[in-house]
C-alpha positions as CSV (number, residue, x, y, z in Angstrom):
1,X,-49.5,-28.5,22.6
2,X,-48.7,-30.3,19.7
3,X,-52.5,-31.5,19.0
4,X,-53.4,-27.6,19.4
5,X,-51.1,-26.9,17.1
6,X,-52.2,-29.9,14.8
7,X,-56.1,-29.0,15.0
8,X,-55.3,-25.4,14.1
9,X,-52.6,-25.9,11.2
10,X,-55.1,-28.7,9.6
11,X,-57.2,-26.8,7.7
12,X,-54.1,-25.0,6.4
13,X,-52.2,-28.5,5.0
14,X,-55.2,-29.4,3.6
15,X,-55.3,-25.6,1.6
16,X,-51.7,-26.9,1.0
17,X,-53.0,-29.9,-1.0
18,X,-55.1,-27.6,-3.2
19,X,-53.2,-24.1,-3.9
20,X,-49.9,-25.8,-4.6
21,X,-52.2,-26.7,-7.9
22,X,-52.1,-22.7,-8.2
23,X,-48.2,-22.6,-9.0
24,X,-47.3,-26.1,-10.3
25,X,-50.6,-26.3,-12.4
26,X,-49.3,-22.6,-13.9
27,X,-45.7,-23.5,-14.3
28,X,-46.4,-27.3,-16.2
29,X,-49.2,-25.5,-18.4
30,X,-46.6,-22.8,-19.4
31,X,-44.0,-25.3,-19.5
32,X,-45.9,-26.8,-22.8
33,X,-45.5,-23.2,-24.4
34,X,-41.6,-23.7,-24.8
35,X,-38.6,-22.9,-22.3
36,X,-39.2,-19.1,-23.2
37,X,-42.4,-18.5,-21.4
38,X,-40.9,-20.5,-18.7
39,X,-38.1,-18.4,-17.8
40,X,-40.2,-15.5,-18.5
41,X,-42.7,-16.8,-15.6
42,X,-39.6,-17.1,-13.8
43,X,-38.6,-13.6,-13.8
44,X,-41.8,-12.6,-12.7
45,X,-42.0,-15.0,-9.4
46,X,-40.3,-12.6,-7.3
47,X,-42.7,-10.2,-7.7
48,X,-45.6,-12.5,-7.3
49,X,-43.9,-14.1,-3.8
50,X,-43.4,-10.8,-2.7
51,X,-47.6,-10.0,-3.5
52,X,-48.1,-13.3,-1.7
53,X,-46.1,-12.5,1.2
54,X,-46.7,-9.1,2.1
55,X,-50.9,-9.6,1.7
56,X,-50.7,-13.0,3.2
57,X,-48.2,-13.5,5.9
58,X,-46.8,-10.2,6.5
59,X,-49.2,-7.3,6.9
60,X,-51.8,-10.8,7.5
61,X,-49.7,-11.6,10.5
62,X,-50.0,-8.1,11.7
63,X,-53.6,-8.1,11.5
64,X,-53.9,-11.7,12.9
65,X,-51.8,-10.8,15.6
66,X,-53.5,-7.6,16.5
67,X,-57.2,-9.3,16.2
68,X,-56.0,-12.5,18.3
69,X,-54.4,-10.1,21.2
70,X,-57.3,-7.7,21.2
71,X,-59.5,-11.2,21.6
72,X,-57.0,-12.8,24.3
73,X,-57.5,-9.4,26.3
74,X,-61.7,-9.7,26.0
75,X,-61.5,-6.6,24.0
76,X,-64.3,-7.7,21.1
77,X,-65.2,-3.8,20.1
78,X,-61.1,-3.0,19.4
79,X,-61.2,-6.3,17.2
80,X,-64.1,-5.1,15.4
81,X,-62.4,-1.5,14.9
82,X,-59.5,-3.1,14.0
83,X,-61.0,-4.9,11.1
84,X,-62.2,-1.4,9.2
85,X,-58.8,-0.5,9.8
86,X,-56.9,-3.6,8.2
87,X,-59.2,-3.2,5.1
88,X,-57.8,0.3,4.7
89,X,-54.4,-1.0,4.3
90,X,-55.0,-3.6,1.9
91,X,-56.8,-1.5,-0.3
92,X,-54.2,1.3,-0.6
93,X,-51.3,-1.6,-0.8
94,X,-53.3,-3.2,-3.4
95,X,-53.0,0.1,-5.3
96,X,-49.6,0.6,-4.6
97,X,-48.3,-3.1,-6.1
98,X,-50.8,-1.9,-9.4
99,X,-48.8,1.1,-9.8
100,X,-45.7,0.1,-9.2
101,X,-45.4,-3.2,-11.8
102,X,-47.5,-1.5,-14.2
103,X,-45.0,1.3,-14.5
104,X,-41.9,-0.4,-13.7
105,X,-42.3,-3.5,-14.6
106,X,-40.3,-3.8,-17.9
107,X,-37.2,-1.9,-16.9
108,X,-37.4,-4.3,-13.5
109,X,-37.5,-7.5,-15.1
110,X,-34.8,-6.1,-17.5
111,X,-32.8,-5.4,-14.8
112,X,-33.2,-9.3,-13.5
113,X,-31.8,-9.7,-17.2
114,X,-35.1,-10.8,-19.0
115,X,-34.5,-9.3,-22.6
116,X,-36.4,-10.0,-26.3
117,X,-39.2,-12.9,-26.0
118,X,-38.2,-13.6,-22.5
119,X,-39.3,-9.8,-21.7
120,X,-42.1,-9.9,-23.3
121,X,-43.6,-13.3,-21.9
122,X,-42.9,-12.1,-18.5
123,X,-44.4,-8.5,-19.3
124,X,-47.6,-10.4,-21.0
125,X,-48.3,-12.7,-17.4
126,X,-47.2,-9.8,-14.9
127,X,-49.0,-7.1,-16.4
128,X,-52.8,-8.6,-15.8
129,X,-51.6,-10.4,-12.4
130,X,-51.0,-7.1,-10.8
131,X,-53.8,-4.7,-12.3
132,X,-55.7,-6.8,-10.0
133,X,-53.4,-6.6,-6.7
134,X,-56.4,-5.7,-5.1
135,X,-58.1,-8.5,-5.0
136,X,-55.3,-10.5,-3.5
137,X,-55.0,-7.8,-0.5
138,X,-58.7,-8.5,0.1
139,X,-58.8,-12.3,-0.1
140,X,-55.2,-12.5,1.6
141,X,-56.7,-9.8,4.3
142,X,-60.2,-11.1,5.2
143,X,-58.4,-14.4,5.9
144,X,-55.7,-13.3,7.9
145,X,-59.1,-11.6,10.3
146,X,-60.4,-15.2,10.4
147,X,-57.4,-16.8,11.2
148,X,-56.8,-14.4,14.1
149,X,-59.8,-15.6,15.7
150,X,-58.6,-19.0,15.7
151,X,-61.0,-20.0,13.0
152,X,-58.6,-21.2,10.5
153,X,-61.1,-23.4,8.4
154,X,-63.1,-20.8,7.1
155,X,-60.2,-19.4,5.3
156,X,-59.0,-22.7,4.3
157,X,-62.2,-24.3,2.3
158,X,-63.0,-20.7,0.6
159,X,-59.4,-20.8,-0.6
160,X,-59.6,-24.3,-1.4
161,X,-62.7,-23.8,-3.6
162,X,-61.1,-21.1,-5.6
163,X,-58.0,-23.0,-6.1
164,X,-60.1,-26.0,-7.8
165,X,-61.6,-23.5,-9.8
166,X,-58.3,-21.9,-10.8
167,X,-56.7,-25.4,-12.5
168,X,-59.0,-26.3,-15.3
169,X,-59.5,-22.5,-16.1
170,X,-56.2,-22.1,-16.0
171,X,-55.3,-24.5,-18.6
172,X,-58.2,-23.8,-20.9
173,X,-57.0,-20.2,-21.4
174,X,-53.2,-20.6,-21.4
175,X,-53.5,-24.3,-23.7
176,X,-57.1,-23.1,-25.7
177,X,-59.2,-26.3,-24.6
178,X,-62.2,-26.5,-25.9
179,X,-64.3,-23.2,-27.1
180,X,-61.6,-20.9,-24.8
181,X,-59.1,-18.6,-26.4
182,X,-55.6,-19.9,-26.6
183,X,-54.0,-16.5,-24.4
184,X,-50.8,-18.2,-23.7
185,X,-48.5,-17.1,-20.7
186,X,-51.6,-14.2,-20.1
187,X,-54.1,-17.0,-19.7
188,X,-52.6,-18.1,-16.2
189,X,-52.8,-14.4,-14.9
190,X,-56.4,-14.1,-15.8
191,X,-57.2,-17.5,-13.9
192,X,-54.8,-16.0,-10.9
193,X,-57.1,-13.1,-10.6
194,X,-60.2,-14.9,-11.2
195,X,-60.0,-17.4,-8.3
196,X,-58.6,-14.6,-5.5
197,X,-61.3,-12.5,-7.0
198,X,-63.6,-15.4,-6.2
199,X,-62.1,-16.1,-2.9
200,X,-62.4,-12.7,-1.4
201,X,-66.3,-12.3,-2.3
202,X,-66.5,-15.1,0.2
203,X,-64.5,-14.5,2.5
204,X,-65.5,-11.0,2.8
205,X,-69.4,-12.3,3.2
206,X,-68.1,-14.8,6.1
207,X,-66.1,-11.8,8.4
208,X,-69.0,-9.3,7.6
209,X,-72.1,-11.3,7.5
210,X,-74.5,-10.1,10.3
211,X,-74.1,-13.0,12.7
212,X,-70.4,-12.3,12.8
213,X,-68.4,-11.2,15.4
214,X,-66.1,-9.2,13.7
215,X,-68.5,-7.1,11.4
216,X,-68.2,-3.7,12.3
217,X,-70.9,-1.5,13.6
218,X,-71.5,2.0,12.6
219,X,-69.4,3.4,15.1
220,X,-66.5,1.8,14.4
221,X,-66.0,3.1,11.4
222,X,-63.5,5.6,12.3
223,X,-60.2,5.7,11.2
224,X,-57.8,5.7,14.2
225,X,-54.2,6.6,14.4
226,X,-53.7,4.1,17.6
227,X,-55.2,1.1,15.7
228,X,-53.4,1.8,12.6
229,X,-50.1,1.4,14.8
230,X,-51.6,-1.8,16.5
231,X,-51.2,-3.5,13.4
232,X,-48.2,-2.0,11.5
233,X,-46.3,-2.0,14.3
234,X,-45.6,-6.1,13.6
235,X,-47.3,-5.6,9.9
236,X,-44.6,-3.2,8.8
237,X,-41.9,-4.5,10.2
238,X,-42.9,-8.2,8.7
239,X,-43.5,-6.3,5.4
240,X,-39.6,-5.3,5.6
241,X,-39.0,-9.5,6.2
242,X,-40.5,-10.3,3.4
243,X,-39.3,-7.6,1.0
244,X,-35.7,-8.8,2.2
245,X,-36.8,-12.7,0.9
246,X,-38.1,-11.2,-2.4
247,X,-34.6,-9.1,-2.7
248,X,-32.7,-12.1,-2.0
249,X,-35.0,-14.0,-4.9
250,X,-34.8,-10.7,-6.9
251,X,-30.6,-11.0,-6.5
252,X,-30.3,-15.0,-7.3
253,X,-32.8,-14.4,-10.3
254,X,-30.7,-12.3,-11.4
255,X,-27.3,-13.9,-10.9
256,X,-28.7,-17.2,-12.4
257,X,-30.0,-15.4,-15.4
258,X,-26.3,-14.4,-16.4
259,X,-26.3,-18.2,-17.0
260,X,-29.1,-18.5,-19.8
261,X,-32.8,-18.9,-20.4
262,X,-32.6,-22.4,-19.6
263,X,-30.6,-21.8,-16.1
264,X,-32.9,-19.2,-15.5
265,X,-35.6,-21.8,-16.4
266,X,-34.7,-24.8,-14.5
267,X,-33.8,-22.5,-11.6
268,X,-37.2,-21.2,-11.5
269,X,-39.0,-24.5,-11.6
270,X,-37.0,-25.8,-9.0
271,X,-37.4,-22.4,-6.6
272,X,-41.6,-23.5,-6.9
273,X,-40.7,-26.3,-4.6
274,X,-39.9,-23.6,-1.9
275,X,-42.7,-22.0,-2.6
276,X,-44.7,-25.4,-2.0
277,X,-43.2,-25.6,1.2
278,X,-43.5,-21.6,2.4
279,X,-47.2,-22.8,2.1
280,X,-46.8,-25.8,4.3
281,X,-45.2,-23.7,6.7
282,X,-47.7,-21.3,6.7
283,X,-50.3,-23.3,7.5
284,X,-48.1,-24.0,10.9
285,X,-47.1,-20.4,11.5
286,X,-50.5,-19.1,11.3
287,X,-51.8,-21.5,14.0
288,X,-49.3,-20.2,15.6
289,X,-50.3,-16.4,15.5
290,X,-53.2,-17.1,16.5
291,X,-52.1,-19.0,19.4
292,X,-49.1,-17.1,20.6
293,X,-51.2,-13.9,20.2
294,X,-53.6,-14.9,22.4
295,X,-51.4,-16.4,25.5
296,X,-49.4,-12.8,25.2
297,X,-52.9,-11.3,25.2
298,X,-53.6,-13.3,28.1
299,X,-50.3,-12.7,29.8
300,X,-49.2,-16.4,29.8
301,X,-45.4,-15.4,28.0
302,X,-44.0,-18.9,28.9
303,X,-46.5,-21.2,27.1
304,X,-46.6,-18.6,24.3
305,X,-43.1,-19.5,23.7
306,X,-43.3,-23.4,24.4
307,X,-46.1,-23.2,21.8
308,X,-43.3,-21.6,19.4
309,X,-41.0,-24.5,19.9
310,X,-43.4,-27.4,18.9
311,X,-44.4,-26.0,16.0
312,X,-40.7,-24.7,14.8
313,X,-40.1,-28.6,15.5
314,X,-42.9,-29.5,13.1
315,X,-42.3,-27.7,10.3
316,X,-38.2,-28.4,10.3
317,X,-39.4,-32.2,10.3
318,X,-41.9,-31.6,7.1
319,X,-39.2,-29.9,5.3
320,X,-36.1,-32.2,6.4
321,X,-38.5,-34.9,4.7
322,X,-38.8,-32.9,1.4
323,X,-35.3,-32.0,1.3
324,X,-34.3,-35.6,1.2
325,X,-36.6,-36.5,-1.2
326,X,-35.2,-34.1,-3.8
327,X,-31.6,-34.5,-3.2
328,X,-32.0,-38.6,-3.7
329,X,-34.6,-38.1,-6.7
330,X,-34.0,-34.3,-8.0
331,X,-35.2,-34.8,-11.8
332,X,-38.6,-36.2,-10.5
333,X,-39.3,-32.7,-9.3
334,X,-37.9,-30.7,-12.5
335,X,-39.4,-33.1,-14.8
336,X,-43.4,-32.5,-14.1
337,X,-42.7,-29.4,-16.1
338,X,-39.6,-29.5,-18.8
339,X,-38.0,-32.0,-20.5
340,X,-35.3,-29.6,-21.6
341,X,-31.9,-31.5,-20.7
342,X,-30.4,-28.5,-20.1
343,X,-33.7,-27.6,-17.5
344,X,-32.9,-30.7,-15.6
345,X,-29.6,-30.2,-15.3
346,X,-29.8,-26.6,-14.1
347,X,-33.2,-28.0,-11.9
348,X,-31.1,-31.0,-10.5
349,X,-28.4,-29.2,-9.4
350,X,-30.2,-26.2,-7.4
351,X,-32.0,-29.1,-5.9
352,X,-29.2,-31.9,-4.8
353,X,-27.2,-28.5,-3.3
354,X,-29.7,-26.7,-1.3
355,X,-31.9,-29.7,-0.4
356,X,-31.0,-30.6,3.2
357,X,-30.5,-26.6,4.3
358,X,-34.7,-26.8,4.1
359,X,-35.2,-27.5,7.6
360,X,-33.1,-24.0,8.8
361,X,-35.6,-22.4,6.5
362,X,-38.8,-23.5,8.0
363,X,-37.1,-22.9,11.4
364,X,-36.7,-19.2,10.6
365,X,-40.4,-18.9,9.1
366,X,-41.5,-20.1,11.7
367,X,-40.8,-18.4,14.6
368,X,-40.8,-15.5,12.6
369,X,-44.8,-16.6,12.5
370,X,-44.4,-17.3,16.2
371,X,-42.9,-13.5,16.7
372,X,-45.4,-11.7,15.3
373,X,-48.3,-13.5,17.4
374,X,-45.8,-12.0,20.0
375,X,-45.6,-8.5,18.9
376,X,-41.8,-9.0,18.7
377,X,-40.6,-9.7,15.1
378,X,-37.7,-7.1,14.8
379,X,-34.7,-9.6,15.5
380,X,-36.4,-12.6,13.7
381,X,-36.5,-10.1,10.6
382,X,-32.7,-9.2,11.5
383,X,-32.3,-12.3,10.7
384,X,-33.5,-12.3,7.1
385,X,-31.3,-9.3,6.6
386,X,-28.5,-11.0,7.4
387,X,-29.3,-14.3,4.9
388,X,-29.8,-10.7,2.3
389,X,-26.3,-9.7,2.8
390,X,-24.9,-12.9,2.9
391,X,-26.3,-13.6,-0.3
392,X,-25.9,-10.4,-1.8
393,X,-22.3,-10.2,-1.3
394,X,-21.3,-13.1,-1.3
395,X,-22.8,-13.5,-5.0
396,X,-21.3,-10.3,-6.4
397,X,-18.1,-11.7,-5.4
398,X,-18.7,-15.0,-7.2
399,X,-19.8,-13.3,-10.4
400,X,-16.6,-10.7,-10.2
401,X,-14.6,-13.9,-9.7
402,X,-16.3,-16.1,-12.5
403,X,-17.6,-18.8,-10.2
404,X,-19.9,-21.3,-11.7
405,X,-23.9,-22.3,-11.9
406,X,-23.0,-24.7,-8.7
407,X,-20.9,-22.6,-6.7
408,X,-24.1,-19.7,-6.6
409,X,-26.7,-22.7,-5.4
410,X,-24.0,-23.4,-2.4
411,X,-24.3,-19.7,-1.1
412,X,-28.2,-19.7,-1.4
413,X,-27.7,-22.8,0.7
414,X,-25.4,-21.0,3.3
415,X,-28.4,-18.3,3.1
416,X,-31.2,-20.7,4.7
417,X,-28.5,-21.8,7.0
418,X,-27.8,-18.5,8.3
419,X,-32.0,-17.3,8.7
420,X,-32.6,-20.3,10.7
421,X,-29.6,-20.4,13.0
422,X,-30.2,-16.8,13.7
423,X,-34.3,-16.8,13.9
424,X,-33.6,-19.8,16.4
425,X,-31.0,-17.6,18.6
426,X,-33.6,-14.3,18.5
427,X,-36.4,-15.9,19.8
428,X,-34.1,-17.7,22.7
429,X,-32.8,-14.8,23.9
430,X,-36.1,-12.3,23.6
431,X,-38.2,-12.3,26.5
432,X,-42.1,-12.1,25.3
433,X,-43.3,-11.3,29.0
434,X,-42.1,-8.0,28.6
């Protein structure tokens, strides 16, 4: 199982090596502006994980899911149909995130206690990011119908080539090198858009081209009610996971912000290292979608779950390595982008205390991965509701008692702790045959 799970996931750690250039080569290219635009790209994370998240792995699982068990059953014309119908989503979700920052957006990040130049850099990067949601729905879609196939290097090198494109254009219009205009924060959300711009004209030539399996035929273009269910019915409910992880960002944000720009600063360079590792274990829980999808398609429950295991394993042992990396050498992380002592402080800290609680976090993304291949994802996202409410209350009533920077890390710590333990105990105890 495990060099199944290796051949698949490859072209996915490889994509790892490349779009982690995406946020760190944004955040050190910021980082030259001042600490200001730093925490105001901070603020705005949230929002951008949760873009990420829903387009990519949640309403992506759901479509890989429902593409790889239409395939594992032999059913090639409900794949196709299926494909029409996943495009309809994306485009109105595209529209909806468009709406919904360019209206709210300042009185949100006010909320998350952004306020005078700190508003305004966040407003000047999140504004152009999501007038273009769109195009991350597309590029985030078309791979996710690859991917559910069991093609998973496709995907891979046309994300690849649009994340070597983002880097140097991303510097030249955020830094002004060479004949570019010096845009500042705005400059990385023109790149952003750019390269996923890029990235789904290709992707959308490789699922539709005529030699393709998956491009529709004329009959298939009709909008069905059954096949719309086929895919929310793990799309929405993953869609509800991740909006819980971009609360329980949305909530920390916030509580670290009480602390200062330069909290808020060092919290959100630190947090990218999470995000570095989501990736990793995406690459791993997409294989596994794919997989697990088609051995429940194929009725083969047992091995479907087996499959789950050795991958869980894998990604706990990448992360268990990165987590003790950064709690022996935390300031050679926070340093690539500030060198703001009171940055590296607030960096160090967040990373010595929640370091070695990385490996319960990759447990509980990936058999949430492994869930949705199954079609049963509700108690894996139970889970990420309870690391919400742990965090949620259990920060309120740190702030109402004055607890310190430190004592808020330790309960974002006890978070990860609690989403793997339970993620681990939901997939146990569920039986996928049935």
């Amino acid at each position: 199982m495990l060099p199944m799970i290796l051949r698949l996931s490859a072209p996915g750690l490889l994509l790892v090596a490349f779009q982690t250039m995406v946020p760190v080569g944004d955040t050190y290219f910021v980082g030259r502006l001042g600490t200001v635009p730093l925490a105001g790209l901070a603020l705005v994370f949230p929002m951008l994980m949760l873009l990420q998240m829903t387009s990519g792995g949640a309403m992506g699982g759901g479509v890989s899911s429902a593409i790889a068990r239409a395939l594992g059953a032999g059913n090639l014309v409900t794949a196709r149909r299926l494909v029409v119908h996943a495009l309809a989503i994306a485009a109105a979700m595209g529209a909806a995130f468009t709406l919904l920052l360019l209206t709210l957006g300042r009185p949100f990040y006010r909320l998350l206690g952004g306020e005078g130049a700190t508003l305004e850099a966040a407003l000047a990067y999140s504004n152009v990011v999501f007038a273009g949601a769109v195009l991350v729905w597309l590029a985030n879609t078309f791979s996710a119908m690859l991917r559910g196939t069991g093609n998973t290097l496709a995907p891979a090198l046309a994300m690849i080539a649009a994340a070597s494109v983002h880097l140097p254009l991303s510097g030249s219009l955020v830094l002004g090198w060479g004949p570019m205009p010096r845009l500042g924060i705005a400059g990385a959300g023109i790149a952003y858009l750019t390269t996923f711009g890029l990235a789904a004209v290709v992707l959308a030539w490789i699922v539709l081209r005529r030699t393709s399996a998956l491009r529709p035929h004329a009959a298939d273009l009709r909008l069905e009610g059954r096949l719309f269910r086929e895919i929310l019915r793990v799309g929405a409910i993953s869609v509800v996971s991740a909006v819980q992880t971009v609360l329980t960002a949305v909530v920390v944000t916030g509580f670290v912000g009480r602390f200062g720009a330069a909290a808020l600063a060092g919290y959100g360079v630190s947090v990218r290292l999470e995000l570095l590792q989501i990736l990793l274990i995406f690459a791993v829980g997409q294989a596994l979608v794919a997989l697990v999808g088609t051995h429940i398609g194929a009725a083969c429950a047992e091995r479907a779950k087996r499959i789950a295991w050795v991958g869980a394993a894998l990604a706990c042992g990448v992360s268990l390595a990165i987590g003790a990396a950064v709690t022996i050498f935390p300031h050679a992380w926070v340093e690539i982008f500030s060198a703001d002592p009171a940055v590296l402080d607030a960096g160090g800290r967040y990373l010595r205390t929640v370091g070695l609680t990385y490996p319960f976090l990759a447990l509980g993304i990936t058999l949430y991965f492994a869930s949705q291949g199954a079609g049963k994802v509700l108690l894996p996202v139970l889970a990420g509701t309870a690391r919400l409410v742990t965090v949620v209350c259990g920060g309120f009533a740190l702030v109402v008692a004055g607890a310190g920077l430190h004592t808020i890390f330790a309960l974002i710590a006890l978070g990860m702790v609690v989403l793997g333990t339970l993620a681990g105990l939901a997939v146990a105890r569920t039986d996928w045959g049935r």
